[in-house]
C-alpha positions as CSV (number, residue, x, y, z in Angstrom):
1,X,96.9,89.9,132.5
2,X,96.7,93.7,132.8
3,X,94.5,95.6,134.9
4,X,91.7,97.9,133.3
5,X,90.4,100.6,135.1
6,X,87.6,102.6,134.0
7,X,89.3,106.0,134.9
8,X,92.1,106.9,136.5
9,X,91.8,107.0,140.8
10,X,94.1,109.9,141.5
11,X,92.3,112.6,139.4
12,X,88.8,111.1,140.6
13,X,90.1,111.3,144.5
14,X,91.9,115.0,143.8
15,X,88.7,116.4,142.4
16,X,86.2,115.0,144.5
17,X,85.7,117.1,147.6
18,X,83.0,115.1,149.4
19,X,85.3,112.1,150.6
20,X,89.1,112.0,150.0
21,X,90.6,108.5,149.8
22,X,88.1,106.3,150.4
23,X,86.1,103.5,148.2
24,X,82.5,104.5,147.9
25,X,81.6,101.0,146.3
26,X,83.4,98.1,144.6
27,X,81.5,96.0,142.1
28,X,82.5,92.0,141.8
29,X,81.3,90.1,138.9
30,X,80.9,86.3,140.0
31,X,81.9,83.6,137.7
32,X,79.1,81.4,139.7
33,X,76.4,83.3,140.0
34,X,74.7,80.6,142.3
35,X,77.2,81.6,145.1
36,X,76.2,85.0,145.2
37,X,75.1,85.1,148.9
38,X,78.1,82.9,150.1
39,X,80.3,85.6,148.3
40,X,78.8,88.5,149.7
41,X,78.7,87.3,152.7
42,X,82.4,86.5,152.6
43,X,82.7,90.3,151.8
44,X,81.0,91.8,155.0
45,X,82.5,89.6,157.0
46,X,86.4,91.1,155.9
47,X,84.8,94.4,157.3
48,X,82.6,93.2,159.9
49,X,82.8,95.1,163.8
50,X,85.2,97.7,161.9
51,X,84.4,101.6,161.2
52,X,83.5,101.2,158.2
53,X,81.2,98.4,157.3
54,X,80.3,96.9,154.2
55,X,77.3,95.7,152.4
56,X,77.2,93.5,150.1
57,X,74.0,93.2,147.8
58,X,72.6,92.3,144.1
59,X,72.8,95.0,141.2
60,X,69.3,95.1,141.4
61,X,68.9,95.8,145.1
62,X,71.6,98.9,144.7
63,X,69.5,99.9,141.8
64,X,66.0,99.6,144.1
65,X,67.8,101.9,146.6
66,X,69.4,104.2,144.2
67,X,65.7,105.0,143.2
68,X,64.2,104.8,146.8
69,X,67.1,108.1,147.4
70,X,65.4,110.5,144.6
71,X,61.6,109.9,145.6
72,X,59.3,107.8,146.4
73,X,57.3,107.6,143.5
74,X,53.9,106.2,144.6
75,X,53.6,109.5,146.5
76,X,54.3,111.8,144.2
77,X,52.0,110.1,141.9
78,X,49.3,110.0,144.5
79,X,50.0,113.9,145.3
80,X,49.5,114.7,141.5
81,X,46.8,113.0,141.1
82,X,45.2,114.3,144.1
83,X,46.2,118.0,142.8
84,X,44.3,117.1,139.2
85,X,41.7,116.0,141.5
86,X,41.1,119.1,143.0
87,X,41.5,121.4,140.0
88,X,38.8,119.3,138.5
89,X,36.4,119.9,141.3
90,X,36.7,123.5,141.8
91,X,36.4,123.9,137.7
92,X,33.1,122.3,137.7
93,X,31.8,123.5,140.9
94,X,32.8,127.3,139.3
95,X,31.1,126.0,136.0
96,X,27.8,125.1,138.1
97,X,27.8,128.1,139.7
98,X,28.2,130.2,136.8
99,X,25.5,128.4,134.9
100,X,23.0,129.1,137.7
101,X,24.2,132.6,137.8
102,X,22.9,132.9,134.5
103,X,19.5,131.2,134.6
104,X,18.3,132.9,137.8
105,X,15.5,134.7,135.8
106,X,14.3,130.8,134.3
107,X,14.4,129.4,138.1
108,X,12.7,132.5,139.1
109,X,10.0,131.9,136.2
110,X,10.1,128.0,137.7
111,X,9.6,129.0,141.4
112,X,6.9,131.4,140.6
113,X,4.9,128.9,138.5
114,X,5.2,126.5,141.5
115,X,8.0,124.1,141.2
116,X,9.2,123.1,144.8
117,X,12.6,123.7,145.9
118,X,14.2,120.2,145.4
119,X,12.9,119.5,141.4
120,X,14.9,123.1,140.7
121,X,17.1,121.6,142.4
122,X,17.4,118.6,140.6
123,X,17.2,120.7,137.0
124,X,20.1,122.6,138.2
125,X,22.2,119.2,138.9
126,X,20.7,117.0,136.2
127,X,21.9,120.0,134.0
């Protein structure tokens, strides 16, 4: 049976500057998937108490910590949402302030008639 290979090694290894001549990672495809963790175990151990370590895990775990390297993105979720949070506050706290900028002369009118301080109040945050 002949060997496929999905690209050549020697013009990978030549171009790439990080690290020349080594295996980042190898990928196995089990005939029993059942045996996985006997297998992978079988795998550290070759490299095991050596200067270069192996390990061995699911497609799905590398995937999980693929993503876990670019971001964690429950916090930049949480950081946007806080950010539309706070945009939303200081719109409607300029709105409120703009609207009783321009009814001064009605709350004057209000105060002068004798409403009390806290029903103006409450107009001005009921509006």
């Amino acid at each position: 049976e002949e060997n496929q290979f999905l690209f050549r090694w020697d013009y990978f290894d030549q171009a790439n500057d990080f690290v020349k001549n080594r295996v980042g990672w190898y990928m196995v495809k089990l005939e029993d998937p059942s045996r996985a963790t006997e297998v992978a175990r079988a795998i550290d151990a070759i490299s095991e108490n050596s200067d270069h370590e192996t390990k061995t895990q699911t497609e799905q775990a590398f995937n999980q910590a693929m993503v876990k390297q670019f971001a964690d993105i429950g916090l930049i979720v949480t950081a946007i949402m806080a950010a539309v949070f706070f945009t939303l506050l200081l719109l409607t706290g300029n709105t409120m302030a703009q609207a009783v900028r321009e009814r001064i002369p009605e709350l004057a009118v209000l105060k002068t008639i004798g409403f009390s301080n806290g029903s103006v109040l409450w107009l001005v945050l009921g509006e």
